[in-house]
N, C-alpha and C positions, 0 to 999 in steps of 0.2 A: 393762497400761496404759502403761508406757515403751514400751513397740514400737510401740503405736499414735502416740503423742505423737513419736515418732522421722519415722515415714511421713510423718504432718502437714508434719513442715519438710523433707522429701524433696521432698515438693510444692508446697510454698511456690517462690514464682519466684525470689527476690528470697534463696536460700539458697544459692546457687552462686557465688562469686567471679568466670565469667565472666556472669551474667544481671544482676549489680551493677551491674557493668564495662558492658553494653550499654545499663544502664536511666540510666548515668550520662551516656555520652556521647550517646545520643538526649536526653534532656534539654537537657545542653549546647548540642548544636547547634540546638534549639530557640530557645532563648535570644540564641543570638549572632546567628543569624538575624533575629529580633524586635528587637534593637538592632539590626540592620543596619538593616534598613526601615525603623525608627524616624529614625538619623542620615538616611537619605539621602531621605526625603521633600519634601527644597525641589527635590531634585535631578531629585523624577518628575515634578515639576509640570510644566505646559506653557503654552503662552502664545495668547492668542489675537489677533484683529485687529481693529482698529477696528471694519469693518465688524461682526462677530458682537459688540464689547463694546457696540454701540449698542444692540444688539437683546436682550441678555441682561442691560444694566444693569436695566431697568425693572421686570426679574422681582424681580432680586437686587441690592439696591443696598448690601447690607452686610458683606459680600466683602469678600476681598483679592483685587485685579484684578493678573493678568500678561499686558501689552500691548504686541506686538510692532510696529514700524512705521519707515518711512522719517521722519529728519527733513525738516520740509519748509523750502524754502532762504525765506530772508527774512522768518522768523516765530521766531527766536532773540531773545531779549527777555535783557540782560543787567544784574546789578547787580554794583557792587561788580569786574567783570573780570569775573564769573560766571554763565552762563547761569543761570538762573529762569524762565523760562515758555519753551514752543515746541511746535510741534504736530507730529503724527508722521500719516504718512497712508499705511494699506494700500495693499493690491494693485487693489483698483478704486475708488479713489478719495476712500475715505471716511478724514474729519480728526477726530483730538482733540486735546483741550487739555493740556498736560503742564505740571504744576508743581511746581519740586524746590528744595530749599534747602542739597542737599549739593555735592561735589566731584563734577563729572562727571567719565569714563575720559580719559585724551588723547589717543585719536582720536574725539572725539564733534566732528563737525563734520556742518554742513548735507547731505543725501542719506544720511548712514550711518545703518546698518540699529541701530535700537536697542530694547532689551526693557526698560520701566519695570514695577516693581513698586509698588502701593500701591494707595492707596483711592479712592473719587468723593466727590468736590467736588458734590454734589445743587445748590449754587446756578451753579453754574457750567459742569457736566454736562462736568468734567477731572477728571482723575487729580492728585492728590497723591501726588508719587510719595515712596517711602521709598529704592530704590534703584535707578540705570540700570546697565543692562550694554549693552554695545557685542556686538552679533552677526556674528561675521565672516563676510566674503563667501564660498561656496566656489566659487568660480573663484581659479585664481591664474594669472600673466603673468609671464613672464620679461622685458618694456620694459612700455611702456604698453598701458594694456589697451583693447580697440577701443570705438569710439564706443558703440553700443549696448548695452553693459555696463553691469548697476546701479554699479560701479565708475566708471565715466568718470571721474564728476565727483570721486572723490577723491584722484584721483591729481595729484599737481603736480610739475611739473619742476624742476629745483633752479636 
């Protein structure tokens, strides 16, 4: 009866100090994996364009929208010093209404490329936004950058 009862935990996996040792750190790494992905999921998001959030509000209007866009020049509406309303307008042409009541980045000026997060305004078909980020340009210019540049216009001579 001992010999048999011996065998048994001979074949037990989980009786050997290295299959412990294996079962502990696959575990582990399981774990720290699953936090990883967990912190960094604002990180995988992505952001779409006016154009698609016009077309995909109407599905789903109870989202959190991330919407990428040019500010457009002459539509910065300020209170207080601080911008609050202005419209941002994709790649072909299509405009929304952007409304924030935080501290914008200090390069948010007219034509820069910017990504608002938040929700739809249903009476107003804008975004209330919760946070802006500034999306930088990838071209860079050792002087000024040439005409035709989404840059042009934000560069200024001193």
């Amino acid at each position: 009866m001992k010999q048999t009862l011996t065998n048994l935990v001979k074949l037990n996996f989980l009786s050997s100090n290295r299959n412990r040792l294996l079962t502990l750190l696959a575990v582990s790494t399981i774990g720290i994996i699953a936090l990883a992905w967990q912190a960094g999921a604002n990180d995988f998001s992505y952001y779409v364009e006016p154009q698609e959030f016009l077309i995909r509000v109407s599905e789903d209007s109870t989202n959190r929208w991330r919407v990428g866009g040019r500010i457009v020049s002459g539509t910065v509406l300020e209170e207080s010093g601080r911008p609050v309303y202005w419209d941002i307008e994709g790649n072909d042409g299509s405009k929304i209404s952007i409304q924030y009541e935080g501290v914008v980045p200090n390069l948010f000026t007219e034509g820069a490329f910017i990504v608002v997060e938040g929700y739809l305004n249903k009476e107003k078909k804008s975004i209330i936004a919760s946070s802006v980020i500034i999306k930088h340009e990838n071209e860079f210019f050792s002087n000024a950058p040439p005409s035709d540049s989404p840059s042009a216009n934000l560069y200024k001579e001193n």
